[in-house]
Every structure is written in structure tokens, then in C-alpha cells.
C-alpha positions as CSV (number, residue, x, y, z in Angstrom):
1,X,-92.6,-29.2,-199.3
2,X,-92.2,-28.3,-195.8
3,X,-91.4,-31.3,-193.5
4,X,-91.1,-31.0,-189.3
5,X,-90.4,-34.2,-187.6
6,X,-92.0,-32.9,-183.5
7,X,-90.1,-35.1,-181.0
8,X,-91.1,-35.4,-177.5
9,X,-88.0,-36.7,-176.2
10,X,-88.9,-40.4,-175.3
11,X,-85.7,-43.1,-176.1
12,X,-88.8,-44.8,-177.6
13,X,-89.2,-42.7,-180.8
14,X,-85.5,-43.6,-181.9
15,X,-85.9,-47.1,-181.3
16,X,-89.0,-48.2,-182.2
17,X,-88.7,-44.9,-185.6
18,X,-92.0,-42.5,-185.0
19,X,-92.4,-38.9,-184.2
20,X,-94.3,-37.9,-181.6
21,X,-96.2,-35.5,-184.8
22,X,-95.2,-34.9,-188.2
23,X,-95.7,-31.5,-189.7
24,X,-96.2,-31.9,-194.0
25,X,-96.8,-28.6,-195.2
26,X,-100.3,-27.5,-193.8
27,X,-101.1,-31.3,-192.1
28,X,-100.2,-32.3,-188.8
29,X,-100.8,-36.0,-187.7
30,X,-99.8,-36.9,-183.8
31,X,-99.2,-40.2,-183.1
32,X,-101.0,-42.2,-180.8
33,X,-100.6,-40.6,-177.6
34,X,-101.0,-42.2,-173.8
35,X,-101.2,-40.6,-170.4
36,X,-97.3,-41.0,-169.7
37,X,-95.6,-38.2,-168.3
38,X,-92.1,-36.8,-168.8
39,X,-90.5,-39.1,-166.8
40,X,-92.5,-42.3,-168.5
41,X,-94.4,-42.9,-165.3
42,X,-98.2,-43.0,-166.1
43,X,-100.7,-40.8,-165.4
44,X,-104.5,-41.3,-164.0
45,X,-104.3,-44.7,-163.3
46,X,-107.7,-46.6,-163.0
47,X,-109.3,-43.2,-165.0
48,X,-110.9,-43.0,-167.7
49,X,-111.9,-40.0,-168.1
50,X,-108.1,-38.4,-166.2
51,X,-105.9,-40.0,-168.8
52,X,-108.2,-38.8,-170.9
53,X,-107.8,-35.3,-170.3
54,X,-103.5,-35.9,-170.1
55,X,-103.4,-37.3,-173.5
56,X,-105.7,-34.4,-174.7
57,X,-103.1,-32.0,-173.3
58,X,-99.8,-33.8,-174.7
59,X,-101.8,-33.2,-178.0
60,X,-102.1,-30.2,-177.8
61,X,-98.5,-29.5,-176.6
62,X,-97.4,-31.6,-180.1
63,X,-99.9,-29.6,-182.1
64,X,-98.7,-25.9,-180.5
65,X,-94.7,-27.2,-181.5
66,X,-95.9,-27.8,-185.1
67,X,-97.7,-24.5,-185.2
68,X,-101.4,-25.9,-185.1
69,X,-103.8,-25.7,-182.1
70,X,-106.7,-27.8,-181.1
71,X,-109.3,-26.2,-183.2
72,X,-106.9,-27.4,-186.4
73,X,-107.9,-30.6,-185.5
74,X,-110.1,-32.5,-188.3
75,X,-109.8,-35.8,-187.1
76,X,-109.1,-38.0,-183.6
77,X,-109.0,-41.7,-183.1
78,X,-109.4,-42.9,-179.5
79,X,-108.4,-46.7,-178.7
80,X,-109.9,-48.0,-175.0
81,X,-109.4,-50.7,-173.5
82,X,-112.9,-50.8,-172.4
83,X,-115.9,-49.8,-174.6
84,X,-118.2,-49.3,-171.0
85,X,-115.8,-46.3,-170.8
86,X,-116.7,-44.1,-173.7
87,X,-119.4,-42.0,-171.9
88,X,-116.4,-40.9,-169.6
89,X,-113.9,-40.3,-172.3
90,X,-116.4,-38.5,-174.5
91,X,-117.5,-36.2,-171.7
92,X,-113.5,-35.1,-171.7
93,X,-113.0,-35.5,-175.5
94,X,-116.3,-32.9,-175.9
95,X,-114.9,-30.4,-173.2
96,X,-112.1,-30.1,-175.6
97,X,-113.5,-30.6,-179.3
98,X,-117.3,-29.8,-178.7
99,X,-117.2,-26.8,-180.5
100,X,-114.8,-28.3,-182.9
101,X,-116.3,-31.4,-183.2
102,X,-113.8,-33.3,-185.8
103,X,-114.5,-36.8,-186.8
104,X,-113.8,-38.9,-184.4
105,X,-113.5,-43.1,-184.1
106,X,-113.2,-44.8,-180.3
107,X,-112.3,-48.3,-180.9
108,X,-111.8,-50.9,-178.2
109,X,-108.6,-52.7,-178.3
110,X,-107.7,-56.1,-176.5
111,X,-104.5,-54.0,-174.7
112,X,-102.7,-50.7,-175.4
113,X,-98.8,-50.3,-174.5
114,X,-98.7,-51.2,-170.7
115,X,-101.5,-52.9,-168.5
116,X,-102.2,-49.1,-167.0
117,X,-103.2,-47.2,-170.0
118,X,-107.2,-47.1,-170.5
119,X,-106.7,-44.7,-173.6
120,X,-104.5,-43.9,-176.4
121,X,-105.5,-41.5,-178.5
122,X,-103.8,-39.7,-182.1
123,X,-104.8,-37.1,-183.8
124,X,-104.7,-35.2,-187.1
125,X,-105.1,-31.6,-187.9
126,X,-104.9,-28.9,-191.1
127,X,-103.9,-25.6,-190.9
128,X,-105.3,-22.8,-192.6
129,X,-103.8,-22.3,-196.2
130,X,-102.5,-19.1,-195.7
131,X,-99.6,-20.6,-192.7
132,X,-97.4,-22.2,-195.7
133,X,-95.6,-20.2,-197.7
């Protein structure tokens, strides 16, 4: 069994014990992912629809490091902090995955991490058989 543990760096995934995406063989799962940037500073604040497109991007920076890409993806689950949002955050989420169109769940949450994130989003994707030897 292949195993890749894809870290982004943060002093968070020591501490707290998550990967920013776990590789098992052909499946990749990416941990819930906010608009922070490499510096932890967040991104798009007050928008929907920019933090939106940020997390989509760290996503698909995780995914690329474990050898997948976007259209792997089988599966996303966005939490919001605000339901009223989701026309916003689908427009962005379907500019990425129309064509791909994986199941998908957007869930409204009471709070995510930090008072500024709108969005957290994970995803989970499965590679073609013939990438594992």
C-alpha cells in the first residue's frame, strides 16, 4: 500500500496531527481547507465567492503534490458560515468542477476556525487505476 502524508507547512498540522492531504494508494482526501495564505493571514475577507476561489486553488495545489488534479476529484464538502451565500460560492465551485461535477454537500456551520473565514472546504479525489503500481 502506497501511503503520502502532503504537508503544507502550517505549525498547525503537527500540533493539532492532520495532513494537509493524504495520498492511500489511488485516493486522495484534502482536509478542510480555508482561504489562509502562506503566511496564515486570511484571504478575501467579507467574500464569499473570493475565498471561495483561494481555497479551490490551495486544493488543487495539495491534489497536484499527491499526483491528482482537479478533474480526480469525486467528491467536495463545503461548510459556510452563511447558507444566503451558496449562490456565490456555487458560481465559483461550478467554474472549477462544472464539467466535473463531483458530489458535493454545502453545509452551514455556526463558526469555522477564525471569525474571518466564510468557507472551508475538503475534498476527495481517485486517480485512475493505472497510476499505482
Amino acid at each position: 500500500m502506497t501511503y503520502q502524508r502532503i504537508s503544507s507547512g502550517t505549525e498547525w498540522e503537527h500540533a493539532v496531527g492532520f495532513s494537509r492531504a493524504l495520498r492511500i494508494d489511488r485516493f486522495v482526501s484534502v482536509s478542510g481547507t480555508t482561504a489562509t495564505d502562506d503566511d496564515g493571514n486570511p484571504v478575501g475577507v467579507g467574500d464569499p465567492a473570493a475565498q471561495t476561489d483561494y481555497v479551490i486553488q490551495k486544493i488543487e495545489r495539495a491534489l497536484h503534490e499527491a499526483g491528482a488534479t482537479l478533474a480526480n476529484v469525486v467528491r467536495t464538502r463545503i461548510y459556510v458560515t452563511n447558507a444566503d451565500d451558496w449562490e456565490a460560492i456555487g458560481r465559483v465551485h461550478g467554474r472549477y468542477f462544472g464539467d466535473i461535477r463531483p458530489a458535493n454537500t454545502l453545509v452551514e456551520v455556526s463558526r469555522l476556525v477564525g471569525d474571518e473565514y466564510l468557507v472551508e472546504i475538503e475534498a476527495d479525489a481517485i486517480l485512475p487505476a493505472e497510476t499505482v503500481a
